[in-house]
Wavefront OBJ file of the C-alpha trace (Angstrom):
o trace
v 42.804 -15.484 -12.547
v 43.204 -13.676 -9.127
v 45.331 -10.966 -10.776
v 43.087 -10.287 -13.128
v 40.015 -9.561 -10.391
v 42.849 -7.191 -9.373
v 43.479 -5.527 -12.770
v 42.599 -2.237 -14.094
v 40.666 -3.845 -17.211
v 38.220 -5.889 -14.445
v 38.153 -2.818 -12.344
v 36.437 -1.029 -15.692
v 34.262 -3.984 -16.029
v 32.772 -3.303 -12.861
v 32.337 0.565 -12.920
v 30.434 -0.411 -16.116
v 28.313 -2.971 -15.015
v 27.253 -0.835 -11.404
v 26.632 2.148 -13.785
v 23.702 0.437 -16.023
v 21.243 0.605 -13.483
v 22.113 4.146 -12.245
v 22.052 5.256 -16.316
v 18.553 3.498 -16.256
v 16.810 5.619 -13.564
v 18.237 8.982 -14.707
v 16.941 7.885 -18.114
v 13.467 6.303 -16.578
v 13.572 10.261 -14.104
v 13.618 12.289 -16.989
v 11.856 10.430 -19.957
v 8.687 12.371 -20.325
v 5.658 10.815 -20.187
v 1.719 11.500 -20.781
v 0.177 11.106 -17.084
v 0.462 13.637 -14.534
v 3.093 13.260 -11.311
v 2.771 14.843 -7.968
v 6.370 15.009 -7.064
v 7.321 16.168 -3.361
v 10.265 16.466 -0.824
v 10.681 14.189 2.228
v 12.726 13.212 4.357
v 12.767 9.952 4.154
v 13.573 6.789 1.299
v 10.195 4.746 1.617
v 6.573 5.764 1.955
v 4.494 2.507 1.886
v 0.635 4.168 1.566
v -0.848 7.857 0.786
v -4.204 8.671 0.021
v -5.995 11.678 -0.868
v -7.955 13.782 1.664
v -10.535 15.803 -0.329
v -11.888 17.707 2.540
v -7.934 18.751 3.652
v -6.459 19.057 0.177
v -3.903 17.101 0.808
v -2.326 13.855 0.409
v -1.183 11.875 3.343
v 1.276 9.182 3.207
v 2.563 6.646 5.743
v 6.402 6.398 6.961
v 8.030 3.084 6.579
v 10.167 4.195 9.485
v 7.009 5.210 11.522
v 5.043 7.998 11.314
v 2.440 10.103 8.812
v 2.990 12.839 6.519
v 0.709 15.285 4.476
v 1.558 16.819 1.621
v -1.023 19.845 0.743
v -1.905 20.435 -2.768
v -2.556 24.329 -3.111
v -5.554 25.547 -5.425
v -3.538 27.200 -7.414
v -1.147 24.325 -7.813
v 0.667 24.096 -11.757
v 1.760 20.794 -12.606
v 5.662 20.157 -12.687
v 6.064 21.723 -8.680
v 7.407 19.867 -6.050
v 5.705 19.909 -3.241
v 6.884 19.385 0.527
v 5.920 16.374 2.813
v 5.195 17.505 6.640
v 5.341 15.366 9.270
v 2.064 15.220 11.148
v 2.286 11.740 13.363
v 5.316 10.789 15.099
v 4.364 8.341 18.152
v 7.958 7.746 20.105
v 6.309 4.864 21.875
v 5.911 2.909 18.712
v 9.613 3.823 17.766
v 11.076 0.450 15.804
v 7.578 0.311 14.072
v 6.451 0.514 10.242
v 3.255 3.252 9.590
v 2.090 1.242 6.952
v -1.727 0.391 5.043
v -4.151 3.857 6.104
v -7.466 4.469 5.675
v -9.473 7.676 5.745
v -12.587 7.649 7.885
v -14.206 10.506 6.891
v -17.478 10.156 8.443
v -15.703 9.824 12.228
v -12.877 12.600 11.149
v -10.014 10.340 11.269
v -7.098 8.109 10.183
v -6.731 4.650 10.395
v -2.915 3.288 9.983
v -1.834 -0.109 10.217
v 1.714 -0.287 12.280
v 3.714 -3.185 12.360
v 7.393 -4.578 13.419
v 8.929 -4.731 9.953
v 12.213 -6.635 10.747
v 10.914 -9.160 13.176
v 7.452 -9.702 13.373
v 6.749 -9.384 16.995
v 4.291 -6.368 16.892
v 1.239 -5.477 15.339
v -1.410 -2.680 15.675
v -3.839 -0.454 14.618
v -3.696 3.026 15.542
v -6.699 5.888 14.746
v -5.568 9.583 14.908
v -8.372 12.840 14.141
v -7.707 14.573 11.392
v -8.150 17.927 12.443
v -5.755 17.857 15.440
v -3.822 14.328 14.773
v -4.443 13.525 18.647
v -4.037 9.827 18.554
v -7.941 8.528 19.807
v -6.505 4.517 20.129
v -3.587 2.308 19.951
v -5.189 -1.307 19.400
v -2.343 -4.182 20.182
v -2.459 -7.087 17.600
v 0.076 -9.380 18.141
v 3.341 -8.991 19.990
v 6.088 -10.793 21.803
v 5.098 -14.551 22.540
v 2.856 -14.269 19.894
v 2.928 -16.157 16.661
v 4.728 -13.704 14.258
v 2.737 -11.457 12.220
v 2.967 -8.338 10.249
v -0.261 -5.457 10.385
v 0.044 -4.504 6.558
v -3.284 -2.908 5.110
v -6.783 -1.549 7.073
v -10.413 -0.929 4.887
v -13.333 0.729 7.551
v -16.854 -0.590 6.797
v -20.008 1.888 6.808
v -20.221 1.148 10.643
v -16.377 2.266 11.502
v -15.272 -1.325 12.162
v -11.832 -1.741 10.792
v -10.441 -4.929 8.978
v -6.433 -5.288 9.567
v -4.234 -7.695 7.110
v -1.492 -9.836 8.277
v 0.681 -10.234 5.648
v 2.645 -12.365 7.258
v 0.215 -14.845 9.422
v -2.415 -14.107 6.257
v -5.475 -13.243 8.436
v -7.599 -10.336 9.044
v -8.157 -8.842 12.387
v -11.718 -6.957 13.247
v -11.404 -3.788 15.760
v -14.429 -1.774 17.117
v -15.481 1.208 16.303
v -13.668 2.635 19.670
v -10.892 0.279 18.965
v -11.990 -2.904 20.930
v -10.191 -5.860 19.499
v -13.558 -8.140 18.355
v -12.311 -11.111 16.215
v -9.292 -12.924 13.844
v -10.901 -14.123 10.569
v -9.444 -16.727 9.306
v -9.698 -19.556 6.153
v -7.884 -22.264 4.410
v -8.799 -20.144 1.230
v -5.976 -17.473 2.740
v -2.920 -20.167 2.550
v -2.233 -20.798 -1.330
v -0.703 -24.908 -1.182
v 2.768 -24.010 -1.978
v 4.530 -23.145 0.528
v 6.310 -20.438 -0.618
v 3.648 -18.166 -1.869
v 2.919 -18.219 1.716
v 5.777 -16.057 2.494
v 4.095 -13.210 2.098
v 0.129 -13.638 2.470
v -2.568 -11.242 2.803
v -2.271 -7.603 2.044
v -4.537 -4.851 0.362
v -8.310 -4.888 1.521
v -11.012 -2.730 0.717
v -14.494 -2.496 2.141
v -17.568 -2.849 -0.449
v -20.774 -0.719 0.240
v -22.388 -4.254 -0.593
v -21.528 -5.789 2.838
v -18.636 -7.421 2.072
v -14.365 -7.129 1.634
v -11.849 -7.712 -1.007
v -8.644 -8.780 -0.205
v -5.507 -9.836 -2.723
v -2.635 -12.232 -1.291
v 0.435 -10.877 -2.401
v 2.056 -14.047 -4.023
v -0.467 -15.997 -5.225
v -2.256 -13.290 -7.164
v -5.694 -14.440 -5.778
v -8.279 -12.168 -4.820
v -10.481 -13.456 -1.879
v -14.594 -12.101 -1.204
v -15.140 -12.136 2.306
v -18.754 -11.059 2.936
v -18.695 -9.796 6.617
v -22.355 -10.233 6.382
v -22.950 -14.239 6.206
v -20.399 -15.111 9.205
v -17.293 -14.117 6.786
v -18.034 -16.376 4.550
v -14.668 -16.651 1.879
v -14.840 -17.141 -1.471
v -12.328 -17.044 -4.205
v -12.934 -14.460 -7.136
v -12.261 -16.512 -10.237
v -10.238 -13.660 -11.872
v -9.763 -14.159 -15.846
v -6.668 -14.948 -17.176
v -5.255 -17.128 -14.357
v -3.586 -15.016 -11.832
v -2.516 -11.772 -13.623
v -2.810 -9.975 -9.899
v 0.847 -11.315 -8.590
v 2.659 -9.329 -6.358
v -0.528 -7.200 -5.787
v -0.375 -4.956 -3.036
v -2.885 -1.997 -2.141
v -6.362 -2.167 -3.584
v -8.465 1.057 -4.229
v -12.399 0.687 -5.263
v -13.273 2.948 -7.584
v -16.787 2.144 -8.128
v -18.973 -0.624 -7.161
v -17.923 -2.938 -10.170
v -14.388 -1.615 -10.751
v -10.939 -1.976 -8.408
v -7.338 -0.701 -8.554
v -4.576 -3.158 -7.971
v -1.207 -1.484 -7.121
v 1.098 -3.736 -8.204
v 5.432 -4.636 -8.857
v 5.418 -4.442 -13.027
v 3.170 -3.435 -13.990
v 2.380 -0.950 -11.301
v -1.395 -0.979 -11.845
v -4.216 -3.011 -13.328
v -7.855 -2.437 -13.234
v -10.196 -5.110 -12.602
v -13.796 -5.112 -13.305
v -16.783 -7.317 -12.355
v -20.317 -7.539 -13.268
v -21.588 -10.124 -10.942
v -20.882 -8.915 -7.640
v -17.139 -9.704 -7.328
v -18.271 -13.583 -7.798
v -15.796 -13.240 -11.205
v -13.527 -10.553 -12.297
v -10.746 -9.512 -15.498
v -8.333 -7.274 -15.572
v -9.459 -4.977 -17.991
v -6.574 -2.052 -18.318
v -2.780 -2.271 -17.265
v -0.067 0.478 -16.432
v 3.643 0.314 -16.646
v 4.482 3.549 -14.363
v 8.343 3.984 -13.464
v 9.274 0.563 -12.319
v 12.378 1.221 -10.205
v 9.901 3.175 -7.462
v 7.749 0.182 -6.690
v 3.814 1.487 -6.933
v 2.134 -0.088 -3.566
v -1.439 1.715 -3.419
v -3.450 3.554 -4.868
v -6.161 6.522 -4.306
v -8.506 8.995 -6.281
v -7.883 12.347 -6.556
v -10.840 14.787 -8.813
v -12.014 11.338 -10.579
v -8.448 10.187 -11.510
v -6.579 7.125 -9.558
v -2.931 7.399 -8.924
v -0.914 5.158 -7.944
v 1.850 5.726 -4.919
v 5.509 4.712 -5.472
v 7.683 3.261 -1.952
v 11.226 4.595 -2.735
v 12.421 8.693 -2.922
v 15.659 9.374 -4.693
v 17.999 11.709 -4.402
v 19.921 13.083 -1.573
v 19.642 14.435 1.727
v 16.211 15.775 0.007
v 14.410 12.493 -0.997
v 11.932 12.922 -4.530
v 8.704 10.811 -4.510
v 6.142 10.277 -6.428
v 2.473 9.859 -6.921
v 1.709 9.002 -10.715
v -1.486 9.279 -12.340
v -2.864 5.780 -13.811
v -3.999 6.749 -17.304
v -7.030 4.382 -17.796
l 1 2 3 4 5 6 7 8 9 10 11 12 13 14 15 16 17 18 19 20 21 22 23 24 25 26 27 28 29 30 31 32 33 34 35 36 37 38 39 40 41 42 43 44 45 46 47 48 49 50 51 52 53 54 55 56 57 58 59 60 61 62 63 64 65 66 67 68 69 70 71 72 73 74 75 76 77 78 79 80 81 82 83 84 85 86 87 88 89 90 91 92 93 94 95 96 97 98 99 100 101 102 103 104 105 106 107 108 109 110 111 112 113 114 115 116 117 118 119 120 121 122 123 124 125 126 127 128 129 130 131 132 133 134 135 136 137 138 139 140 141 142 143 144 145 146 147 148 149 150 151 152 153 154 155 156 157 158 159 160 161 162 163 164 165 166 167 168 169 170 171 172 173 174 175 176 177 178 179 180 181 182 183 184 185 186 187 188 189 190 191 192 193 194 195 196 197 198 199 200 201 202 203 204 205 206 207 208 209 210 211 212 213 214 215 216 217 218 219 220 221 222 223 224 225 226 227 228 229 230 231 232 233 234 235 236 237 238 239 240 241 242 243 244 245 246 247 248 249 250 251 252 253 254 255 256 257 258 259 260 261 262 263 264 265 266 267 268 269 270 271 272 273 274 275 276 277 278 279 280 281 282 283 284 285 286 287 288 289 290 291 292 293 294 295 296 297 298 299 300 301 302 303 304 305 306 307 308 309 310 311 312 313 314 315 316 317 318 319 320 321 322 323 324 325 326 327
């Protein structure tokens, strides 16, 4: 048996079964579809957020090894040119740290982005930066050494520039002032599903409502939580039809009042709708965008939601992409 392991026969075996995969992307890479794709350069394998900055033209995506990039979308752009990723953020004393969850603030001309110690927990924050001159305005600590671990993942900014910060990993939601003054941990037995391992990764996307209140989705329990901000953060669980179709959800985008993106493993998006104030929801439309990228948020660009994907390929230049979710 040991000679065969070292045969020529089990050495073509192997070549074979490493090469699927690799066949299946290049096939997946070129298949043509029927939904637009912003493809761009960067320099690096994972972007974890982008969003699109109407006002700037531009998309701007987080760095999973720290940072934020922009990626300007000219007005004469044609469909099927890659664009180029520039580096606009690149804090040295939060080197080791993961740019991850951002929100636009348009109202206060910034950028909210969630940073966080990816390997081991120990640091969490939530950094604002203006958009016009990316001159970092705070750096709010979270968590860090001697605290219990945590992970900042996603950030949503209500009407009054308070911003909400998940930890994914110690599922609870951290409130920060307008001028970045750490106010208060919300926290609920609603946010720890009973089996234990669904708590191994916890809360992640969050939006802000116009209505007063947040959404939230745990990653691996599928649940999506109401947390009105309003009535002392009151929790309750949106009975979502179908079970809990939202597993493995990760960034949320709220397209309208009554309807809400859910960036998600396979598929990569669903759309969920409710008509009773986000008491009950059902998914309502589902996408299957290229699953080897992994989509992990989503944003609106000219009335159309697209979806980013976390991993580039190709080499040294690093292809990503930001599909279009065909509703």
């Amino acid at each position: 048996m040991a000679l065969w392991f070292c045969s020529t026969r089990f050495l073509i075996f192997l070549f074979i079964v490493s090469a699927l995969p690799i066949a299946y992307i290049i096939f997946q890479e070129r298949a043509e579809t029927d939904h637009h794709v912003f493809h761009y350069h960067s320099a690096g394998f994972m972007r974890e957020c982008a969003k699109w900055d109407d006002q700037g033209r531009r998309f701007l995506v987080s760095f999973m090894e720290g940072g934020v990039g922009e990626i300007q979308v000219p007005e004469n752009y044609t469909s099927g040119v890659i664009l180029k990723e520039v580096p606009v953020v690149k804090d040295f004393d939060l080197t080791g740290n993961a740019s991850l969850g951002i929100a636009l603030d348009r109202p206060r001309n910034r950028l909210l982005v969630a940073v966080g110690d990816l390997l081991g927990n120990r640091y969490s924050a939530l950094a604002a930066y203006d958009l016009s001159t990316w001159k970092r305005l705070f750096l709010t600590k979270l968590s860090g050494p001697g605290d219990e671990k945590s992970f900042a993942d996603d950030v949503a900014v209500d009407a009054d520039g308070n911003a909400y910060v998940t930890d994914v990993k110690g599922s609870k939601i951290w409130k920060v002032g307008v001028d970045g003054e750490f106010l208060s941990t919300i926290t609920n037995p609603l946010f720890t599903p009973k089996e234990w391992y669904k708590s191994l990764a916890g809360l992640n996307g969050i939006v802000y409502h116009p209505d007063g209140y947040l959404i939230v989705i745990h990653t691996l329990s599928g649940h999506l939580l109401k947390i009105d901000v309003t009535k002392g953060n009151q929790v309750k669980l949106i009975q979502v039809a179908g079970g809990d179709p939202l597993s493995f959800g990760d960034g949320l985008e709220l397209i309208s009042p009554t309807k809400l993106v859910v960036a998600a493993g396979n598929p990569s998006g669903r759309l969920v709708e409710s008509s009773d104030g986000w008491e009950t929801a059902s998914v309502v439309a589902k996408f299957r965008g290229p699953m080897h990228r992994l989509a992990t948020a989503a944003t609106v660009k000219d009335g159309k939601v697209y979806l980013n994907h976390m991993f580039g390929m190709g080499y040294p230049k690093k292809t990503h992409a930001i599909v279009e979710f065909v509703l």
